[in-house]
N, C-alpha and C positions, 0 to 999 in steps of 0.2 A: 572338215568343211562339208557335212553333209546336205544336198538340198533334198528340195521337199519332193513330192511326185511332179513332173512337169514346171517344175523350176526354172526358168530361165538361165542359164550359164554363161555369164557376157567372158569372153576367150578373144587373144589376137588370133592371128592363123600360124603362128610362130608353137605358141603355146597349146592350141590346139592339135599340132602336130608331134610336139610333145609328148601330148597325154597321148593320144592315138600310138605313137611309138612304146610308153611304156605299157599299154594294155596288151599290145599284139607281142611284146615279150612276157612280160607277165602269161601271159594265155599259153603262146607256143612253145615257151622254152624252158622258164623256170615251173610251169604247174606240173607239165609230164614228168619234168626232173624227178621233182619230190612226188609225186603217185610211183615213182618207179620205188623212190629211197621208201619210200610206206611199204611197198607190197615186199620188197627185199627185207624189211624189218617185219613183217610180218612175218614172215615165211621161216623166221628164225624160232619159233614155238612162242613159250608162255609171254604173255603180253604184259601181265600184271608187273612185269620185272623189267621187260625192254624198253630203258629209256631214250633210244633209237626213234621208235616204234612212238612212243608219245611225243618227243620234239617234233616227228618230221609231220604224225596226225597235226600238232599244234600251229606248226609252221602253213600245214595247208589250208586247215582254216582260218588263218592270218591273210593268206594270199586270197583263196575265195574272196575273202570280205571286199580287200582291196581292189580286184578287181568286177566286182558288184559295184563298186562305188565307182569305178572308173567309165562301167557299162552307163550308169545312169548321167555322170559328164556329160561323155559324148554323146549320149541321146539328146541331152536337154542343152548342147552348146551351139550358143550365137557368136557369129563372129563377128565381131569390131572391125569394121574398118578405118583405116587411119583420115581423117580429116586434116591432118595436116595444122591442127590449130587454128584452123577458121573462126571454129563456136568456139573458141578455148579452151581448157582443158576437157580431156574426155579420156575414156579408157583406149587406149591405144596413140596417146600424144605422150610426149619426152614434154618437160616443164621444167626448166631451172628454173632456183629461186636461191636468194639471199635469205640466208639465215645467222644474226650475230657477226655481221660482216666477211663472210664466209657465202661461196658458192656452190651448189650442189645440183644437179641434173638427176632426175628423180623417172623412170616412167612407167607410168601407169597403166597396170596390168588389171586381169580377172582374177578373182579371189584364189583358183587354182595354179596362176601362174608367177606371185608375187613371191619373192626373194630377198630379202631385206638388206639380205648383204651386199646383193648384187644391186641394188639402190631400186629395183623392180617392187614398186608397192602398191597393193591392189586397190581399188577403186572404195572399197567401204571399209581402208582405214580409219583412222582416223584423220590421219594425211592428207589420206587419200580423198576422203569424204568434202574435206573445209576447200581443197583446190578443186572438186568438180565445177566445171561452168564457168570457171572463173579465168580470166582475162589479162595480159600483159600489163605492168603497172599494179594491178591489185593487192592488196595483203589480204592474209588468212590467218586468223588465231585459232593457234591449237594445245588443247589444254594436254600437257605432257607430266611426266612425273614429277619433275624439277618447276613446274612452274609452263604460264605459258609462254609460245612461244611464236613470234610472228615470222612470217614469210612471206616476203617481196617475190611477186612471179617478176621473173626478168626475160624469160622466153618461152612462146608455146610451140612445139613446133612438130 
């Protein structure tokens, strides 16, 4: 989920706290980790052979990335505040909805904080997209693999 230079990052304060937790682990705990496990594989000789020595170079530059992309987050995140369901749905409102006679309580998060499993799905799902702005009472068609599919918002809250 890369954004661009000065990207807006729409974030709860939940989720933003989040990311802020795994950068400042990332940063303090696990990078000196592996700079330690590099310089200890290093220090072992020929390099051409020590596959120590290349997981752990590989693994740092895995971490760097991640936590460059975590850097540019937090610079660029807004935080949502909960409305409460006023305007209807918005990133930061809980929305049940009927689907197929079936209930579901859905709430909408920012792109870095959606979990699908956890029913947290971000704002420019597809989901996510057809229920912005939209209001108790309303349906929303959403084109899904199996066909579309409608939902009745039943609460915004």
């Amino acid at each position: 989920m890369p954004t661009g230079v000065n990207t807006p990052v729409q974030v709860t304060q939940k989720g933003l706290d989040a990311l802020q937790q795994e950068y400042n682990a990332l940063l303090n705990t696990k990078r000196p980790q592996i700079v330690d496990r590099l310089a200890n594989a290093r220090s072992q000789g020929d390099l051409a052979e020590n596959s120590d020595y290349h997981n752990a170079k590989d693994e740092l530059e895995f971490l760097d990335g991640r936590i460059s992309e975590l850097e540019d987050v937090l610079k660029n995140a807004v935080v949502v505040h909960d409305v409460g369901g006023k305007n209807g749905v918005s990133v930061g409102t809980k929305v049940t909805v009927k689907i197929n006679g079936n209930e579901k309580t859905y709430h909408i998060v920012g792109e870095w904080e959606a979990d699908p499993a956890k029913l947290k799905i971000s704002h420019a799902s597809p989901l996510g997209e057809a229920l912005m702005g939209k209001r108790v009472g309303e349906k929303v068609e959403v084109n899904a693999p199996a066909g579309k599919v409608v939902y009745e918002i039943l609460s915004v809250e």
